[in-house]
C-alpha positions in Angstrom: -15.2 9.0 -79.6 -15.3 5.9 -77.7 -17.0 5.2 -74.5 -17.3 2.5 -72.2 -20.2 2.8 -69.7 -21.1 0.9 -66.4 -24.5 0.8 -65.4 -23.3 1.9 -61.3 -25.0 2.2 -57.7 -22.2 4.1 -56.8 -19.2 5.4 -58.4 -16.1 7.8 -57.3 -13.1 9.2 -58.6 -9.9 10.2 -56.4 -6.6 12.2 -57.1 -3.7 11.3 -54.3 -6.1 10.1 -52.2 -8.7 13.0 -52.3 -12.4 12.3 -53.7 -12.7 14.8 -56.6 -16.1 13.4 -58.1 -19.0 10.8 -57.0 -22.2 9.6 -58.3 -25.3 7.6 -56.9 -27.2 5.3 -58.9 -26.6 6.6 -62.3 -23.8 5.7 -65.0 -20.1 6.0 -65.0 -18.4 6.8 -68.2 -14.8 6.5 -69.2 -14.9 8.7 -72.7 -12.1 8.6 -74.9 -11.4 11.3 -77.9 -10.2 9.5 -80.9 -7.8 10.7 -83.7 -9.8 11.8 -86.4 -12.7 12.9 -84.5 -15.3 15.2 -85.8 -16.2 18.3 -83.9 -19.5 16.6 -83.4 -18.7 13.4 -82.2 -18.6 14.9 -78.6 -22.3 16.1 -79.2 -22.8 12.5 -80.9 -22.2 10.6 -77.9 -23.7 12.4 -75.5 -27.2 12.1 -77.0 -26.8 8.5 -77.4 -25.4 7.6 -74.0 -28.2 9.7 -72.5 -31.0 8.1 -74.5 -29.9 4.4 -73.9 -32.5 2.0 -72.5 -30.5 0.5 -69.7 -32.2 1.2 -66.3 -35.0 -0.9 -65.2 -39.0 -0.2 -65.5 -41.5 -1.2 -63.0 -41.5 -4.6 -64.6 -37.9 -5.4 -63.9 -36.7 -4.5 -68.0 -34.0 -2.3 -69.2 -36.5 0.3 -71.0 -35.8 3.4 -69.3 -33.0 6.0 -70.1 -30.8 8.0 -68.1 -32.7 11.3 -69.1 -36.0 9.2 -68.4 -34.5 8.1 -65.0 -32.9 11.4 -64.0 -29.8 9.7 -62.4 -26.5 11.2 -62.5 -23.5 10.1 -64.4 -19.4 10.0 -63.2 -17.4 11.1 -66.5 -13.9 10.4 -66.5 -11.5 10.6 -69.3 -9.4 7.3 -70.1 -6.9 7.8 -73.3 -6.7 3.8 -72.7 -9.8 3.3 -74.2 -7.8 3.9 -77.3 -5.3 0.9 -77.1 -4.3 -1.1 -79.8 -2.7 -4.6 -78.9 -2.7 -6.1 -82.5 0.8 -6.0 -82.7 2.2 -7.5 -79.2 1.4 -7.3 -75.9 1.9 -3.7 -75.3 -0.6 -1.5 -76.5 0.0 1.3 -78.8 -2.7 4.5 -78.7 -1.8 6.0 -81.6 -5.1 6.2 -82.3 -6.4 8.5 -79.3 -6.3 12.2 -80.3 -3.7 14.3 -79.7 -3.8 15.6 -75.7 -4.9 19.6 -76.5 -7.6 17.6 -78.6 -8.8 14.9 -76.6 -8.6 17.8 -73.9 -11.4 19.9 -75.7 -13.4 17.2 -77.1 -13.8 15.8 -73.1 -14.4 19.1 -72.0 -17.1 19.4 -74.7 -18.5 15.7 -74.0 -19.0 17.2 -70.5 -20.3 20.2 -71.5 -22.4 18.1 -74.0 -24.2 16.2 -71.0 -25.2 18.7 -68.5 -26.4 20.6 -71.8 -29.2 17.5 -71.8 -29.9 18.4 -67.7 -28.1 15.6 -66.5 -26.1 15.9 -63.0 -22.3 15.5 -63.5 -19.4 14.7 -61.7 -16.0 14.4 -63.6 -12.2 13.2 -62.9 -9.4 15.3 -64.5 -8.1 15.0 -67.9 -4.7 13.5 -67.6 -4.9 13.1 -64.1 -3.3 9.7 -62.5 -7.0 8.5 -61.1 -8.3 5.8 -58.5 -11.9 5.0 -59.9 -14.4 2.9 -57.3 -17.6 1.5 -58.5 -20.3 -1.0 -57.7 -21.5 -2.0 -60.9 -25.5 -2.5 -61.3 -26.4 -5.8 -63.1 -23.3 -5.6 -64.1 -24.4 -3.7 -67.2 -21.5 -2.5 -68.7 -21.3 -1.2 -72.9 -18.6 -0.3 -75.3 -20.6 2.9 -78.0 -18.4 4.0 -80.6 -19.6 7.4 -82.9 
């Protein structure tokens, strides 16, 4: 799986318009299921996106989690994670697993996050999405697993 993750004061998702999902201080993540994927990856990336150090402590440094922080976290599914532009300018995502797959391995990332007792909000998989964020620092990571 492959993740990129924004460090956000805000962060909403909308379908034609209509606000499907929305976070508060807290992380948005665009998750992407990978060809090849183990059945654990889902469970994989989860623990460490909830366990990162990037919120701030009372002395202004990123040592605190988002499990140690309790904030919430936007998940939405982006296939373009997967691109490959090695050969041109278009990219190629051959690499992103199958849509049934990357289907169930997002569903199980989700699944994967409330499990750890964190609030959730989500897009939907293979939706055509407006995402709107502020980011916080900017802090903003690429995790593979």
């Amino acid at each position: 799986m492959r993740a990129l993750i924004q460090r956000v004061s805000q962060a909403c998702v909308a379908i034609d318009g209509a606000q499907v999902g929305e976070t508060g201080p807290g992380l948005l993540i665009l998750i992407c299921a990978m060809a090849g994927d183990g059945p654990d990856a889902p469970a994989r990336m989860a623990a460490k996106i909830a366990k990162l150090r990037i919120f701030k402590d009372d002395q202004g440094k990123m040592n605190l989690s988002l499990l140690d922080t309790h904030r919430s976290a936007l998940i939405v599914s982006q296939f373009t994670l997967a691109g490959d532009t090695s050969r041109g300018n278009r990219p190629g995502f051959s690499s992103a697993a199958p849509p049934d797959d990357g289907r169930a391995a997002y569903e199980a990332f989700v699944a994967e996050v409330e499990k750890l007792g964190i609030t959730t909000a989500t897009g939907q998989f293979g939706a055509d999405m407006a995402v709107t964020l502020t980011n916080d620092g900017p802090v903003t990571l690429w995790l593979e697993v």
